[in-house]
MDTraj code that builds the backbone (N, CA, C; nanometers):
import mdtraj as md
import numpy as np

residues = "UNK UNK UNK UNK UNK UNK UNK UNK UNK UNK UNK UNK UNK UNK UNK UNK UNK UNK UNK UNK UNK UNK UNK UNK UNK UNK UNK UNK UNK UNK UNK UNK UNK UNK UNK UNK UNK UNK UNK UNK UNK UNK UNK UNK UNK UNK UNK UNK UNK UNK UNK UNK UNK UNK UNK UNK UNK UNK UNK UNK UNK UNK UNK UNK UNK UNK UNK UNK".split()
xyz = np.array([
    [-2.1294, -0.1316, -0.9031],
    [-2.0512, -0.0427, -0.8206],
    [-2.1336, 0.0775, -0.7751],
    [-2.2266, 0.0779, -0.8402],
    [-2.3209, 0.2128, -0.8065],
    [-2.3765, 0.2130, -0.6580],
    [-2.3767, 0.1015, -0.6037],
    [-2.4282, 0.0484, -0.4457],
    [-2.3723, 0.1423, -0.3837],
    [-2.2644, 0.1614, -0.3882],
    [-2.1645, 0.1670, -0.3159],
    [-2.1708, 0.3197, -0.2655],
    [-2.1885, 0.3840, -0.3596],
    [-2.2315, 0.5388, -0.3552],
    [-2.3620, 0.5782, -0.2800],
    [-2.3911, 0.4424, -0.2589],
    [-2.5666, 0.5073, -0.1589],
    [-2.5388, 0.4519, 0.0109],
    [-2.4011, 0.4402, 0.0188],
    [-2.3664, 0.3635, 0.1429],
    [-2.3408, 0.4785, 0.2552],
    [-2.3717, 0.5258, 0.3595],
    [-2.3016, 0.5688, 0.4148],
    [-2.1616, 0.5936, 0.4818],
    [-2.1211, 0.6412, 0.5348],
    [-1.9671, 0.6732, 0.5911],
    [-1.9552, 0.5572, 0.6083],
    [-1.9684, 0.5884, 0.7616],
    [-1.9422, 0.4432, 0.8268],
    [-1.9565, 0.3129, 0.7477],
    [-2.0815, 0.3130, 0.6678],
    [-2.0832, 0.1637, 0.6332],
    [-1.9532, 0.1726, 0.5248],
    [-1.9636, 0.2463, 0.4441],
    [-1.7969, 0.2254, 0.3540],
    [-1.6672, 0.1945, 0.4733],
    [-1.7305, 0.2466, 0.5675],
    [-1.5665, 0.2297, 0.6283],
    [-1.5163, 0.0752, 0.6698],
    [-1.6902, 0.0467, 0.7208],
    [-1.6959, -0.0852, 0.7408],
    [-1.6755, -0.2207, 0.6398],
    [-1.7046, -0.1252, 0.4907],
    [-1.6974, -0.2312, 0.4037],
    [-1.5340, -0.2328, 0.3162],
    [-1.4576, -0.1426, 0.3998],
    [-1.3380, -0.1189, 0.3519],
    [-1.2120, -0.1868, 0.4713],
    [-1.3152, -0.1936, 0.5696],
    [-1.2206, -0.3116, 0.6617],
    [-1.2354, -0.4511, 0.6778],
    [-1.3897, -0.4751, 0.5884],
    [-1.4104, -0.6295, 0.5590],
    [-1.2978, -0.6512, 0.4033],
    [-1.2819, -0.6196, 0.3162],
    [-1.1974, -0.6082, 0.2363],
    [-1.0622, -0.6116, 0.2731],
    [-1.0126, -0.5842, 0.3448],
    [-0.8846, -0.5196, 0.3986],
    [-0.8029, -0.6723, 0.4834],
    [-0.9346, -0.6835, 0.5630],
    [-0.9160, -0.8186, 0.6240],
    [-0.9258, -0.9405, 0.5616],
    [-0.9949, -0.9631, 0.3965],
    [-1.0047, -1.0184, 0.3437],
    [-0.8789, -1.0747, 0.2665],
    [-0.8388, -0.9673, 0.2512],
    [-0.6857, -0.9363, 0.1975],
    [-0.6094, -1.0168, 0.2584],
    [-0.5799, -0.9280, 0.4091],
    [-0.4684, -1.0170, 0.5048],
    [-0.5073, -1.1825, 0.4957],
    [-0.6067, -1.2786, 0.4955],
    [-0.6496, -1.3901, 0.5549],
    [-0.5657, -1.4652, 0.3779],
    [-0.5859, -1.4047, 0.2721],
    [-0.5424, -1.4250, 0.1634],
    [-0.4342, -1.4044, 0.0841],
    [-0.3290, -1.3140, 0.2117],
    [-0.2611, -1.2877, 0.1676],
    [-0.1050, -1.4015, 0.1126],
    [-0.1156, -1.5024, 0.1327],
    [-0.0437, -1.6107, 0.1175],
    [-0.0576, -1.6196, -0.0043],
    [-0.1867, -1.6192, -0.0708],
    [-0.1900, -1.6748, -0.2176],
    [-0.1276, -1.5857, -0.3038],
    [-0.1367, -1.4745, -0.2632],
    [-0.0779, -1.3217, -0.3780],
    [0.0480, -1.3690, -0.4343],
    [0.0589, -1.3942, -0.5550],
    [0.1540, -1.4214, -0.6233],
    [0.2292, -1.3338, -0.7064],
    [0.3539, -1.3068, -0.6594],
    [0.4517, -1.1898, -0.7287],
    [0.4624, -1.2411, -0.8584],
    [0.4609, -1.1597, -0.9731],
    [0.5598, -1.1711, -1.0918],
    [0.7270, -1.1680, -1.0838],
    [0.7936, -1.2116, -1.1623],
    [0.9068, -1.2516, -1.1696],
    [0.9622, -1.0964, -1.1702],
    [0.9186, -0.9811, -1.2934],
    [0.9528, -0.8653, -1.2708],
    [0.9181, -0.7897, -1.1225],
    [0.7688, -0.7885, -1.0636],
    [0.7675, -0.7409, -0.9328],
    [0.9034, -0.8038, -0.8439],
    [0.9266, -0.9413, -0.8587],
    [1.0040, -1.0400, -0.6881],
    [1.1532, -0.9195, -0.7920],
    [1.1731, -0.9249, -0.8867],
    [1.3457, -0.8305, -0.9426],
    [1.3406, -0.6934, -0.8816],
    [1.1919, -0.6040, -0.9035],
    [1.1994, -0.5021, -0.8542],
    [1.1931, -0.4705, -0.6903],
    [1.1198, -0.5745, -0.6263],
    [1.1383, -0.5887, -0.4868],
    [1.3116, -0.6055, -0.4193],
    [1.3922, -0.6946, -0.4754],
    [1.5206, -0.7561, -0.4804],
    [1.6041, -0.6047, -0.4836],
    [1.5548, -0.5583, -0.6259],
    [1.6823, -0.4247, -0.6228],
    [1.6661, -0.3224, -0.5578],
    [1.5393, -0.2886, -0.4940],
    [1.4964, -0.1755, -0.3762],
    [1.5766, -0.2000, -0.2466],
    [1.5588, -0.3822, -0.2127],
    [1.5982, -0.4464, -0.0928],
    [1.7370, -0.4083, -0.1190],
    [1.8400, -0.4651, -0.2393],
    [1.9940, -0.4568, -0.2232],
    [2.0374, -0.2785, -0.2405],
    [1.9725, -0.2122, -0.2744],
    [1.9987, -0.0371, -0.2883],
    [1.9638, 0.0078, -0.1344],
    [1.8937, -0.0703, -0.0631],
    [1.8191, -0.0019, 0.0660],
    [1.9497, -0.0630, 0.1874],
    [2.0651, -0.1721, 0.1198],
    [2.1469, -0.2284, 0.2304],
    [2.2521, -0.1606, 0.1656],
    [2.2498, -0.0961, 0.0348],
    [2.3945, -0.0560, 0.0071],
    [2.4239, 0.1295, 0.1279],
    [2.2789, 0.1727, 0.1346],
    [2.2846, 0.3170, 0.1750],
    [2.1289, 0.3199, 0.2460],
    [2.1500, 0.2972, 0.3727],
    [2.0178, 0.2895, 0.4876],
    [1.9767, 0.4223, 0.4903],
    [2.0927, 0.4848, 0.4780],
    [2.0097, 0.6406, 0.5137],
    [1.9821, 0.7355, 0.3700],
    [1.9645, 0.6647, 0.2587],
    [1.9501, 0.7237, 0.1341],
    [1.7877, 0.7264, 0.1555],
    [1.7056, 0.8252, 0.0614],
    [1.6112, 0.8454, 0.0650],
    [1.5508, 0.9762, 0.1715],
    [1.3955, 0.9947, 0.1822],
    [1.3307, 1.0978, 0.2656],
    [1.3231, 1.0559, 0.3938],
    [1.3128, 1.1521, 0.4598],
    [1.2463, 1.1073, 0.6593],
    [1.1041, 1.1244, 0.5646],
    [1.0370, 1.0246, 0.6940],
    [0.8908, 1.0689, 0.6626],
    [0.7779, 1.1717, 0.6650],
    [0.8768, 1.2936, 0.7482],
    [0.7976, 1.4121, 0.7430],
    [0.8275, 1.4819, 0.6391],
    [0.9199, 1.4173, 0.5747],
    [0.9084, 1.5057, 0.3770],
    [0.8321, 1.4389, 0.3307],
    [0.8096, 1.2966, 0.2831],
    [0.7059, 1.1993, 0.2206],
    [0.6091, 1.2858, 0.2541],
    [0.5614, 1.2496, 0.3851],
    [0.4155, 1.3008, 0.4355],
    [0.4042, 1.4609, 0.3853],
    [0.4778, 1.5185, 0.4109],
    [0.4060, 1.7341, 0.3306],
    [0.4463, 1.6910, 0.1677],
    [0.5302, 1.5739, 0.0959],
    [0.4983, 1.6172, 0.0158],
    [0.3852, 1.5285, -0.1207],
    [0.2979, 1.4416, 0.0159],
    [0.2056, 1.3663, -0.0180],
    [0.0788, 1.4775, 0.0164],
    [0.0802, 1.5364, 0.0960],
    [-0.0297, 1.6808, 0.1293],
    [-0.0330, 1.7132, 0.0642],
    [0.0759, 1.7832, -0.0322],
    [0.0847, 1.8921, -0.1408],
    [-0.0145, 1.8333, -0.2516],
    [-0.0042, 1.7140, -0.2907],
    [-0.0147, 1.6520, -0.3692],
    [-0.1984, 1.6748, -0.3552],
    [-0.2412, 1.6968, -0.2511],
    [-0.3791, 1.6390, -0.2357],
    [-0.4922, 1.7645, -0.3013],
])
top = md.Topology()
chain = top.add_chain()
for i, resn in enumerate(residues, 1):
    res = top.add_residue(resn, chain, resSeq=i)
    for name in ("N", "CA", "C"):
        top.add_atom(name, md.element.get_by_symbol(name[0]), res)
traj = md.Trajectory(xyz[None], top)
């Protein structure tokens, strides 16, 4: 992993969109756990009981800034 630190910008950026894309082309195989597909399920049925529960995204976003 030490490579990685002698890379420039760009090339990390580049080697973070060969990854990225690597991902998407693979993304079929990603296999949920039984607990992830339950916790996906009860987000999905809480997100149809109350659409407008939760943040707009300009609270997420300042209070993902804050965070930084």
């Amino acid at each position: 992993m030490g490579k990685i630190h002698n890379l420039s910008m760009p090339e990390k950026l580049e080697l973070i969109d060969e990854l990225w894309e690597s991902v998407l082309k693979d993304q079929d195989n990603l296999e949920l756990t039984d607990a992830q597909k339950a916790e996906l399920d009860r987000r999905l049925d809480q997100y149809e009981i109350d659409k407008d529960d939760g943040d707009s995204w300009e609270i997420v976003r300042a209070r993902i800034s804050i965070k930084k």
